[in-house]
C-alpha positions in Angstrom: 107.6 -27.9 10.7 107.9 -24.2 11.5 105.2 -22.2 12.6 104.7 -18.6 11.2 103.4 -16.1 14.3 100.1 -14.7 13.9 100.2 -10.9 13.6 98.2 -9.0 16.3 95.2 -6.8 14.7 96.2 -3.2 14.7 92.6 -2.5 15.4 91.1 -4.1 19.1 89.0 -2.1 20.9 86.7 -3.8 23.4 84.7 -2.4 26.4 80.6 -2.2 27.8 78.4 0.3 25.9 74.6 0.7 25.2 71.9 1.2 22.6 69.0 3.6 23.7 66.4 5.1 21.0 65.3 8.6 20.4 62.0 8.3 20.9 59.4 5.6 21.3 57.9 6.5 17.7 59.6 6.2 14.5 59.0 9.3 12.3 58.8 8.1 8.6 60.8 5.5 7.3 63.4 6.3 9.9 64.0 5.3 13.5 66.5 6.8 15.7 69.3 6.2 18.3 72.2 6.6 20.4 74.6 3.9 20.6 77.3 4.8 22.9 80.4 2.6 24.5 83.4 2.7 26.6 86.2 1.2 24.9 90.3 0.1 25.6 92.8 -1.5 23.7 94.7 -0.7 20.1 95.6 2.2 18.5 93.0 4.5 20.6 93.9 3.6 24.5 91.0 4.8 26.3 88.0 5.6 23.8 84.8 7.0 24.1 82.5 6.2 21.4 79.1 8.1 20.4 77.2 7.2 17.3 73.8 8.3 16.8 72.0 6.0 14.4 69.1 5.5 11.6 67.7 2.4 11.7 64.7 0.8 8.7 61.8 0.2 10.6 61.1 -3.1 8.2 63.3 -6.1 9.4 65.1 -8.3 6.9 62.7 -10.7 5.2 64.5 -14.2 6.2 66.7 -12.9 9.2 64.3 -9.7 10.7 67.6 -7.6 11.3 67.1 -4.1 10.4 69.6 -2.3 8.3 71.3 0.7 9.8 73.6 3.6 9.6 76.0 5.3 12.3 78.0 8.4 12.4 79.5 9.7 15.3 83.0 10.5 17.2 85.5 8.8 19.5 86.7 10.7 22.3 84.9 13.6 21.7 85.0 13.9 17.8 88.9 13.9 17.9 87.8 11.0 15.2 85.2 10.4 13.1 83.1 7.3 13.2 81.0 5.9 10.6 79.1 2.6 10.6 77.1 0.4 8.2 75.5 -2.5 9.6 72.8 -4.0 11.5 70.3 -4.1 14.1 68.8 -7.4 15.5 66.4 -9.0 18.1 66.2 -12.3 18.3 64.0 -12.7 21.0 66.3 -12.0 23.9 68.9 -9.4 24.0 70.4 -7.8 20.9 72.9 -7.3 18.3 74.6 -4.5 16.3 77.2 -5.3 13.9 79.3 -3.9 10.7 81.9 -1.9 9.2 83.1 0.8 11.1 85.3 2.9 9.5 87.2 5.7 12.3 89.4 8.6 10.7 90.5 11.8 11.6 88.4 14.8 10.5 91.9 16.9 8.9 92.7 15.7 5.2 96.1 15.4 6.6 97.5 11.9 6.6 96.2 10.8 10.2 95.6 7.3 11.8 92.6 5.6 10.3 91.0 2.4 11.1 88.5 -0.3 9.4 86.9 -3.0 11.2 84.1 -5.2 12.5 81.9 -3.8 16.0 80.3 -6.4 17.2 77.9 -5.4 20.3 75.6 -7.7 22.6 73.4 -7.2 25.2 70.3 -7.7 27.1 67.0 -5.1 26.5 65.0 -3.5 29.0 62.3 -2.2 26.6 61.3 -4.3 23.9 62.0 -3.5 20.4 60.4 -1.2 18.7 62.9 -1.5 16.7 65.4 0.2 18.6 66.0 -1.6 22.3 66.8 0.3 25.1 69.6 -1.8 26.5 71.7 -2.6 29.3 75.1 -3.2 29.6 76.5 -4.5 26.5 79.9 -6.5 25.5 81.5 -4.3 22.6 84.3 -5.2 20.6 86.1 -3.7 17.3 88.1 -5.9 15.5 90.3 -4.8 12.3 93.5 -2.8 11.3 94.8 0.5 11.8 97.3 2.9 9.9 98.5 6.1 8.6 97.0 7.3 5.6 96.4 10.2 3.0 92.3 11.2 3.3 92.5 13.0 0.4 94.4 12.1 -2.7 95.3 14.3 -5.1 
């Protein structure tokens, strides 16, 4: 029996970040946040990450997660990051997950990526509902490549 090799993701950036809010009050139906990380690995090398995030106040009915959304940069803005996911608190620490897409702001074909980030980490501040955390595990998980932005 032969075994087929397991292709490497394209997309495998890992590294410590952290999640801070904007303020200690929500305003609305909106709470704010930085989330910010530094990263290594695939296609990026060295990456600095920024997203600044909107969080729902009102947690998920069975698993209390609050949905979120990110946008931000790596290195600098020399890509654009967007995020869709999730913010929970179990009890102790935290986790923010989902789809992070990572593009280059030209229309040009440019390197692009979709994946998973997966974050973890302990809080200083309790919840409300943005943690003010300490170092966290990062990771983002997926695949990379060169594609038109715009189509015709």
């Amino acid at each position: 029996m032969m075994s087929t090799p397991v292709a490497a993701p394209s997309l495998l950036l890992e590294g410590k970040g952290h999640i801070t809010p904007s303020s200690p009050e929500c305003t609305g139906n909106i709470c704010t946040g930085t989330f910010t990380a530094m990263l290594s690995g695939r296609p990026f090398g060295q990456a600095d990450l920024t997203l600044n995030l909107s969080v729902n106040p009102t947690g998920d009915q069975f698993t209390g997660c609050k949905q979120l959304v990110g946008r931000g940069g790596l290195n600098n803005d020399t890509y654009i990051v967007t995020l869709i996911g999730q913010l929970c608190t179990p009890g102790i620490g935290y986790t923010l997950s989902g789809t992070v897409n990572i593009y280059a702001p030209a229309a040009a074909s440019s390197t692009a990526a979709v994946g998973t980030l997966l974050a973890f980490g302990g809080t200083n501040i309790p919840p409300d509902p943005i943690p003010n955390s300490g170092p966290s595990l990062v990771s983002i998980l997926g695949v990379s490549g060169t594609i038109p932005l715009l189509l015709p």
